[in-house]
C-alpha positions, 0 to 999 in steps of 0.5 A, spaced: 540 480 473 537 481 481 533 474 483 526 475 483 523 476 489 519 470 492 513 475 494 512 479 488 508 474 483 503 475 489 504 482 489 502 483 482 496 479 483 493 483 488 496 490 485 492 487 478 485 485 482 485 491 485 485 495 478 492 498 477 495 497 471 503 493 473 508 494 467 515 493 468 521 497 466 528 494 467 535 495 463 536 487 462 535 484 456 528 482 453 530 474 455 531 476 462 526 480 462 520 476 459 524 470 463 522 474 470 515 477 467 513 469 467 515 468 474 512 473 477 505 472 472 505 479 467 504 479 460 509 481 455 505 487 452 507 490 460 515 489 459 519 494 457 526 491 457 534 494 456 532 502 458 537 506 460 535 510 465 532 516 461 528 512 458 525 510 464 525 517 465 520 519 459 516 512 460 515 515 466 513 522 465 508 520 460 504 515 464 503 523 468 496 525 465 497 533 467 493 537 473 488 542 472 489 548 476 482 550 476 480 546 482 484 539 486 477 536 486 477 536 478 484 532 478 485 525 475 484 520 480 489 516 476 497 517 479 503 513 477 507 509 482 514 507 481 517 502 484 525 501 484 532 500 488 537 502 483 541 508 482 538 507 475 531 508 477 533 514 480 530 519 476 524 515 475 522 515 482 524 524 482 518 524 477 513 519 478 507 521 482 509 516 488 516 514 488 517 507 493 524 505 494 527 498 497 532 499 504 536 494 501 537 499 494 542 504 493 541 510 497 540 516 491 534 511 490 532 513 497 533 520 497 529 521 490 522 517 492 517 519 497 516 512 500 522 508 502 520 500 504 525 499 510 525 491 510 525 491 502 519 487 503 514 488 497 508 485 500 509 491 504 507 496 498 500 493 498 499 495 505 502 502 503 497 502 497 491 500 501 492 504 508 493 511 502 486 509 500 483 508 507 486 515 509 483 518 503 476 516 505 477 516 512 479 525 511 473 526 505 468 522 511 471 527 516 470 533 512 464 531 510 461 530 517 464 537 519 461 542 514 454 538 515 454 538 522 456 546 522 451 547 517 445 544 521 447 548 527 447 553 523 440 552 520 438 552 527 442 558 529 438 563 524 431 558 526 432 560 533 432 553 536 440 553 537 443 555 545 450 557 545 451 550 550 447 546 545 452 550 539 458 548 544 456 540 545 455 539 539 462 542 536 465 538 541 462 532 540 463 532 532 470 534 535 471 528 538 466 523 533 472 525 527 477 523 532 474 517 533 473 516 527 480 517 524 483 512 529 479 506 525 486 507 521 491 504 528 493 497 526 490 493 530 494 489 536 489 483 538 490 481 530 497 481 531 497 477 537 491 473 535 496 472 528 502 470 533 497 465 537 494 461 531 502 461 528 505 458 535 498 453 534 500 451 527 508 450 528 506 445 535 501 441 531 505 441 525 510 437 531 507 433 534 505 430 526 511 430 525 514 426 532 516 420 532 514 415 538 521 413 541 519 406 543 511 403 539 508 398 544 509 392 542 503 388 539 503 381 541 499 374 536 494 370 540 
């Protein structure tokens, strides 16, 4: 049995506050796997213990609501997430909607998922979830955007207030608005900076409480 990991109660506490539905599937047995589920906070009705990998398989696969192939915009809007590291999670990962696979993990795992954490580190997962969600609503904003910045200049075309200069600018500039607003998305390099500085500060201050004074100063009775 793996040790658990020393960020994943906190991993699961986010997942949960975010409205994700965590529920863990392992191939030990139900003492190890209710141990492990009350480290990291998860209650027993989301363990499944001593699945072989098939099982995990058919878990997996039902938890996948199908797709309707009328339209993309009429599909559920809940997927499944399936995080593992071993040759037995394979299978699972090659069905699931979002396979995520750890660096440190057997390799098979790697070529079956579609997100690989090289670090194995699991906080990462919930970055990964967040940035997806803010790249989903930063390209439904810029679609957005587009089809009514072209529908007004197109108003204003059949109205006969519309130049070929002012239609020109104006694709430009909407060009440029939704490339602007797409680099909200680069991560932010004066808050890792700021994140460096302020862990310097700390560790300095935490040693200078720490320090002892070689020699104190002698206090004399009168």
């Amino acid at each position: 049995t793996d040790a658990v990991r020393e960020e994943a109660r906190d991993v699961v506490r986010q997942l949960v506050d975010g409205g994700i539905e965590v529920v863990m599937l392992t191939g030990d047995s139900d003492g190890a796997a209710l141990a492990a589920a009350r480290e990291i906070g998860l209650p027993q009705s989301c363990v499944r213990s001593q699945l072989l990998p098939e099982d995990k398989l058919h878990f997996v696969g039902s938890q996948i609501r199908p797709r309707p192939k009328r339209c993309a915009a009429c599909r559920p809007k809940s997927l499944v997430l399936m995080v593992g590291d071993g040759i037995n999670d394979a299978p699972a990962l090659a069905v699931a909607d979002v396979g995520v696979a750890m660096g440190e993990g057997a390799s098979l795992a790697m070529e079956m998922s579609d997100i690989t954490l090289m670090d194995s580190n699991l906080s990462k997962l919930v970055y990964t979830i967040k940035m997806g969600t803010r790249v989903i609503m930063t390209i439904q904003e810029n679609i957005l955007l587009s089809i009514v910045a072209k529908l007004l200049v197109v108003a204003l075309t059949f109205a006969g207030k519309m130049t070929l200069l002012a239609a020109i600018a104006s694709d430009v500039g909407i060009m440029l608005i939704v490339t602007l607003n797409g680099m909200k998305l680069l991560p932010s390099p004066r808050g890792d900076d700021d994140e460096k500085i302020l862990s310097k500060k700390k560790r300095k201050k935490e040693k200078s409480y720490n320090q002892v004074p070689d020699s104190a100063p002698e206090l004399e009775l009168v």
